[in-house]
BAVOSE-539891 format. One line per 2 residues: their letters; for each residue x, y, z of C-alpha. Coordinates in Angstrom, 2 decimals. Layout:
// residues N
A	X:Y:Z  ...
***
This chain:
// residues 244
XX	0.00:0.00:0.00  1.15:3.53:-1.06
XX	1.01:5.75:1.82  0.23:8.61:-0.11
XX	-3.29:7.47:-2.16  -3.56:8.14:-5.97
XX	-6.88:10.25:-6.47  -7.61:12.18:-3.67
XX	-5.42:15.50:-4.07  -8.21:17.07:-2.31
XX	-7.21:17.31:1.04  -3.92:19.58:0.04
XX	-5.98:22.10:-1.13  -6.66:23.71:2.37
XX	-5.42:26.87:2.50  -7.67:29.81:1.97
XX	-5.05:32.35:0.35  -2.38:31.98:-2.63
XX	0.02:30.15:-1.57  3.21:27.98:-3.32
XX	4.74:24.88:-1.59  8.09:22.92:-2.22
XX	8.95:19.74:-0.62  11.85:17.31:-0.38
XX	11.18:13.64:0.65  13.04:10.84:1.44
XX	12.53:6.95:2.04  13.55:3.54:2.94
XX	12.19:0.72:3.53  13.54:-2.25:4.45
XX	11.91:-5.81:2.67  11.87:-9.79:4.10
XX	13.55:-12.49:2.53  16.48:-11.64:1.51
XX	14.82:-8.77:-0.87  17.20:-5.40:-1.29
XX	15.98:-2.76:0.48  13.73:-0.13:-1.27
XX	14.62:3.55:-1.53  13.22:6.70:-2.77
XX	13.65:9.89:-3.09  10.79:12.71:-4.84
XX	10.87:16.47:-4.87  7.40:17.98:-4.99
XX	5.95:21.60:-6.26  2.37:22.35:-5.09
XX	0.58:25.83:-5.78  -3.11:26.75:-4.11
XX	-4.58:28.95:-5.97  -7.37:29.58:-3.66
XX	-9.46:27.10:-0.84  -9.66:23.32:-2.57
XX	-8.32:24.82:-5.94  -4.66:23.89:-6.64
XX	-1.82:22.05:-8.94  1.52:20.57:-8.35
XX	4.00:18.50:-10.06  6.56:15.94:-8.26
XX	9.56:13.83:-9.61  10.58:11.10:-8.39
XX	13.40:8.70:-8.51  12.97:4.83:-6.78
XX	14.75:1.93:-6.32  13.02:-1.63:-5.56
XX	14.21:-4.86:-6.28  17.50:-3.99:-7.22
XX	15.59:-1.97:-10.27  15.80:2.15:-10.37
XX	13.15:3.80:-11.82  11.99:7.57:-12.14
XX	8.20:8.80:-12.51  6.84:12.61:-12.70
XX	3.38:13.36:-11.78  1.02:15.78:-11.62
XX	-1.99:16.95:-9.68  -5.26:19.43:-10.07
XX	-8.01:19.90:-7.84  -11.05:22.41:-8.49
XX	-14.06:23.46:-6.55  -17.35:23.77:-7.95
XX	-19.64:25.06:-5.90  -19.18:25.01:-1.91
XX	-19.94:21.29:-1.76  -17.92:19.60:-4.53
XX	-14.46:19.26:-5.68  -13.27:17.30:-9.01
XX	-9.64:16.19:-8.94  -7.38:14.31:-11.29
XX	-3.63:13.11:-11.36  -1.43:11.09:-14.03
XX	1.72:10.23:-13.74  4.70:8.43:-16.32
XX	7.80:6.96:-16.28  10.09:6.87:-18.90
XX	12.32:3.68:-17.33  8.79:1.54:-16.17
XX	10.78:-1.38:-14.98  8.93:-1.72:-11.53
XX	6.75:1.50:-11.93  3.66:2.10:-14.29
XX	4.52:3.29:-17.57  2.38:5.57:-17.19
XX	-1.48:6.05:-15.49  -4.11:8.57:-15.01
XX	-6.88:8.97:-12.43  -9.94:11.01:-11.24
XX	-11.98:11.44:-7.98  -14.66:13.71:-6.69
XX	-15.69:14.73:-3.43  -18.78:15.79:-2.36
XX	-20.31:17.21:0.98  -23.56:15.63:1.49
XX	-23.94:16.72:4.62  -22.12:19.24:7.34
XX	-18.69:17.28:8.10  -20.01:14.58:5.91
XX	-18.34:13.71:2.54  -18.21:10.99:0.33
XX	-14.73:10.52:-2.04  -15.11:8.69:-5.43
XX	-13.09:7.94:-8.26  -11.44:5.53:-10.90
XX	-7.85:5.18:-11.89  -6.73:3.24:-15.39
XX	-2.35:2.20:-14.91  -0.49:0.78:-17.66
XX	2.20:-1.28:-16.29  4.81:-3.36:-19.25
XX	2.96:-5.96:-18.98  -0.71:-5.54:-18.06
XX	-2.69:-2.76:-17.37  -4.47:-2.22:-14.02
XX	-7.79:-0.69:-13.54  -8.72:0.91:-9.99
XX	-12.09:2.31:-8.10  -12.45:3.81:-5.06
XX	-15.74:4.55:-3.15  -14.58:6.33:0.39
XX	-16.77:7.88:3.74  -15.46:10.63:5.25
XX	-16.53:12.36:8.86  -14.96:15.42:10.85
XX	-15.96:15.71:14.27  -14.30:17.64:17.13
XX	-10.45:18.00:15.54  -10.63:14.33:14.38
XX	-12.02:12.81:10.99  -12.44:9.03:10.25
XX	-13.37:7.29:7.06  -13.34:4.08:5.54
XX	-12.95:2.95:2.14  -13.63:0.23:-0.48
XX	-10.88:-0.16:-3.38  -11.83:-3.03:-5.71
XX	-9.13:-3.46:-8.89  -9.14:-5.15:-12.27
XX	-5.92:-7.28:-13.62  -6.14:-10.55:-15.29
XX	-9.59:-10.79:-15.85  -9.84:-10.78:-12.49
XX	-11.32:-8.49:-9.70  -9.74:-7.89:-6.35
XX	-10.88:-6.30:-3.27  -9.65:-4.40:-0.63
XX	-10.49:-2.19:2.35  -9.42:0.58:4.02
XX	-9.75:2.77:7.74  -8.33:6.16:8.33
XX	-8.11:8.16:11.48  -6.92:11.47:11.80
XX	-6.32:14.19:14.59  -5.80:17.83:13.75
XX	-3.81:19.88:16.26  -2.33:23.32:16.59
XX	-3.04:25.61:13.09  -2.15:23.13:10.37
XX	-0.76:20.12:12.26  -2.05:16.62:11.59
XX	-1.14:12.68:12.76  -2.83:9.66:11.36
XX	-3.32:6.17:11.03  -3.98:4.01:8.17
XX	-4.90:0.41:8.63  -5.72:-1.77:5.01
XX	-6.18:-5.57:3.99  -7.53:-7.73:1.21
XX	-6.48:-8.20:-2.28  -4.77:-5.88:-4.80
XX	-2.76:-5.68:-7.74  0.88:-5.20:-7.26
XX	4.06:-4.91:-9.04  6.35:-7.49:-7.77
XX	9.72:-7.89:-8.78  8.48:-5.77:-12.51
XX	5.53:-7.97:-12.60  2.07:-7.39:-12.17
XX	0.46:-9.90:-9.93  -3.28:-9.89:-7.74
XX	-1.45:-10.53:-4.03  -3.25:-10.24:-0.61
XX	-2.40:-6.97:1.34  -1.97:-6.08:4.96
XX	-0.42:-3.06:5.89  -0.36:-0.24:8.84
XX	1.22:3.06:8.47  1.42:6.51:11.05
XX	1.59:9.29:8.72  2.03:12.99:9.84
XX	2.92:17.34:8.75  4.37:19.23:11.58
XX	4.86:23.06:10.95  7.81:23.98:12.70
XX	6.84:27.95:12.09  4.89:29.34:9.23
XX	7.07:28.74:6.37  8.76:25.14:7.69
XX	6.90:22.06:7.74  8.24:17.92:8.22
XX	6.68:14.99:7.22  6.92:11.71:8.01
XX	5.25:8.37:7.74  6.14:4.77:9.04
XX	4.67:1.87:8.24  4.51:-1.91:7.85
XX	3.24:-3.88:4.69  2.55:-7.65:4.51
XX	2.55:-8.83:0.86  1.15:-12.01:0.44
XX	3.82:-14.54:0.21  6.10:-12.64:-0.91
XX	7.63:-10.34:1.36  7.08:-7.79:4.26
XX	7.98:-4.02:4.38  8.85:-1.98:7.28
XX	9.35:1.83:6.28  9.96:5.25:7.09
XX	10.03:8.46:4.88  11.21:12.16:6.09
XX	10.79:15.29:4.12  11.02:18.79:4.65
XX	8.43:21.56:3.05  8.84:25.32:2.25
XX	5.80:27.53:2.00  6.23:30.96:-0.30
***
């Protein structure tokens, strides 16, 4: 499981004023049997144009399996109305040996009710061997400074659908500080070694943004991943964000 999910660029978009962000992060994490250790490194550029409206662009450069790859991205998020917000993201990568060659993704969100929304959205990946097609169908609440939600992700590889689920937990402290958890299991569609297989999923991460002063911010995430038979992760990622 990615700790950062694909589709839902909403949630960046919180700022009510003009504002540009840039961001260094770094990872590791460290793989079972014998695997070589994964690494990564990404450099991100985010602008917010207004509240829920706002772009970026991130490169980054991996290494799994004894395989380096690099991928840029790119997100957009729009309001429309005070209620909903449409949001789509692609991504490429010119090497593709582990990575996607290249996918593309959209998701909406949509207030239903006060502190009640409901995420949506579909995601098509072409990998070099078989292409990967995603949905997501996610409940959101805020209450107090904490939000839950929990989410249903089925996927489609091999003529063959796969299921999995998701909790999130969040608590909001200070002006723009923020720690959560995210628990997941069930099936998905992974790319193992360069190859794209359905595999079963466990994982648990703590992710986190702590603004040091108004300009500063860190980030961090650790988490642990159970891939099927194949292997288990244990990771960590730091980076460091500048607001101007």
């Amino acid at each position: 499981m990615r700790i950062v999910i694909a589709g839902i660029v909403i949630a960046a978009a919180a700022t009510a004023n003009a504002q540009s962000t840039v961001g260094l992060t770094l990872g590791t994490e460290h793989l079972s049997n014998s695997t070589p250790d994964w690494r990564e490194a990404s450099v991100q550029l985010q602008h917010q144009y207004a509240a829920r409206h706002g772009s970026g662009l991130a490169f980054a450069r991996t290494e799994r399996f004894g395989l380096q790859d690099r991928q840029l991205s790119a997100n957009y998020a729009r309001p429309f109305g005070e209620k909903l917000v449409v949001s789509v993201d692609a991504n490429a990568s010119s090497t593709h040996r582990v990575l996607a060659r290249h996918g593309i993704g959209a998701a909406l969100q949509f207030e239903f009710a006060p502190a009640w929304l409901v995420h949506a959205g579909a995601r098509t990946t072409k990998y070099a061997d078989e292409r990967v097609n995603q949905g997501l169908l996610m409940l959101e609440h805020y209450f107090s400074s904490f939000s839950a939600s929990i989410g249903w992700r089925p996927a489609r590889a091999f003529d063959s659908t796969a299921h999995s689920g998701e909790l999130r937990g969040a608590y909001y402290y200070g002006d723009r500080n923020s720690v959560g958890l995210i628990l997941a299991g069930g099936k998905e569609a992974a790319s193992i070694a360069g190859a794209v297989t359905l595999t079963s999923l466990r994982s648990a991460a703590v992710v986190g943004r702590h603004w040091l002063n108004r300009d500063w911010a860190v980030n961090y995430s650790a988490g642990h991943t159970r891939q099927g038979d194949f292997y288990s992760r244990n990771g960590i990622s730091l980076g460091l964000q500048y607001a101007f």
